[in-house]
C-alpha positions in Angstrom: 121.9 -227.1 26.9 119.7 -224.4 27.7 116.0 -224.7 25.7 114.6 -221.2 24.3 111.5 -220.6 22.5 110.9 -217.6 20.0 108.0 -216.3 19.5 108.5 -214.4 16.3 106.7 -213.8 13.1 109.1 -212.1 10.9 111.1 -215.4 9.1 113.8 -213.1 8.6 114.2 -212.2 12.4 113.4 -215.8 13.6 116.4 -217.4 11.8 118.7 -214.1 12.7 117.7 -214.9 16.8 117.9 -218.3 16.2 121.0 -218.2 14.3 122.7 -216.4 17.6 121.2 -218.7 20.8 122.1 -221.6 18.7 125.8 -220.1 17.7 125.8 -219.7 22.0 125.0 -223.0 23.1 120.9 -222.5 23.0 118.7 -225.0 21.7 115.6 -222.7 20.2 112.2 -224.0 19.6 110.4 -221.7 16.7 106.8 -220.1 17.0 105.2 -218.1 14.3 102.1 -216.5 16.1 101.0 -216.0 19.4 98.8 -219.0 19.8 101.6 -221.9 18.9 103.8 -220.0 21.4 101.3 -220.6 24.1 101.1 -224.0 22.9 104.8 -224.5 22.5 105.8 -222.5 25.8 103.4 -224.9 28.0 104.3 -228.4 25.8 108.0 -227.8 25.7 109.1 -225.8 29.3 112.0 -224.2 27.6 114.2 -222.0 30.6 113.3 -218.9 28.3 111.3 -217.2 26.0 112.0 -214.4 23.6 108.5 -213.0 22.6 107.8 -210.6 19.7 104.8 -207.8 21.0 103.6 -207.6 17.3 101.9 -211.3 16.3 99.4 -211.7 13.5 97.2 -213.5 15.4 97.0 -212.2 19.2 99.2 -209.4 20.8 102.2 -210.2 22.5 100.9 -208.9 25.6 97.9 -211.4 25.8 100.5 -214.1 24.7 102.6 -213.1 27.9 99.2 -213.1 30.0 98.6 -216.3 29.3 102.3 -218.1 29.7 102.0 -216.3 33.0 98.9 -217.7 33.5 99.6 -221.4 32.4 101.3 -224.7 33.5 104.5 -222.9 31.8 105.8 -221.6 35.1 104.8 -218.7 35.5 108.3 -217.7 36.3 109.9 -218.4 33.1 111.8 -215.8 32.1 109.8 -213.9 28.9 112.2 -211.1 27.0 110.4 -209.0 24.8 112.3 -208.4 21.7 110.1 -205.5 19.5 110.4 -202.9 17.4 107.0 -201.8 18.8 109.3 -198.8 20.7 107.0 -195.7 21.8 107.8 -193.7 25.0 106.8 -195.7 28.2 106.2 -199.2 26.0 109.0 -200.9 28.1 107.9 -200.0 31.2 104.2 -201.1 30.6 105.9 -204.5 29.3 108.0 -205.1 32.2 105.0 -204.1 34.3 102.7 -206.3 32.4 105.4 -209.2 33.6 108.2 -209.1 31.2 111.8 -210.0 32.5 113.8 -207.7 30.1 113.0 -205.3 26.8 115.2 -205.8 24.0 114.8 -203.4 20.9 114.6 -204.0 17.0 116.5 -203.9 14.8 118.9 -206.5 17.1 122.5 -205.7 17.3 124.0 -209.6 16.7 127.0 -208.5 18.1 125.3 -206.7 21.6 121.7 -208.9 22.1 123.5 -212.0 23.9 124.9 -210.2 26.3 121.6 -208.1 26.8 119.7 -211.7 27.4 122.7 -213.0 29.4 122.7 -209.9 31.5 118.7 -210.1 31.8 118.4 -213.9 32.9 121.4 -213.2 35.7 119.1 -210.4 37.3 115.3 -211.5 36.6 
């Protein structure tokens, strides 16, 4: 069973993601700031991440930074999931090392297929 770790703030949109990996097979490993998700993204190697951009503690794009930089893998796949939506944001993300961009509000219906199509074609 595949292992993903969320990286979310928002207890309403952590038990909605986690509600949908689980109801697909995924085991899901909760975080609620950026500095647990380090943690939990270097103690538990899950095979992905879904990582919120907007963390009380330190922005998701230091939190990225340093799973990239870490004894995580570096190549774990890391799928930001914001609402944090301006022109050019998911380029800059995907630049700054993100695999895919996924926007809030989800779509429960739509966002397993968007993370199934983004971990076939990292």
């Amino acid at each position: 069973m595949p292992k993903a770790l969320i990286i979310e703030d928002t207890p309403d949109n952590m038990e909605l993601i986690r509600f949908i990996l689980n109801k697909n097979g995924v085991e899901t490993i909760g975080a609620e700031n950026g500095r647990k998700g380090i943690a939990l993204a270097e103690s538990e190697l899950p095979d992905f991440i879904i990582l919120d951009i907007q963390l009380p503690d330190i922005n998701g794009t230091e939190v990225l930074q340093a799973i990239r930089r870490s004894k995580a893998d570096g190549k774990v796949p890391i799928i930001a999931m914001t609402s944090y939506a301006m022109s050019g944001d998911r380029e800059k993300l995907l630049a700054a090392g993100c695999n895919g961009y996924i926007e809030k509000p989800i779509d429960p219906v739509m966002v397993m297929e968007q993370i199934r199509e983004i971990l076939m074609n990292p």
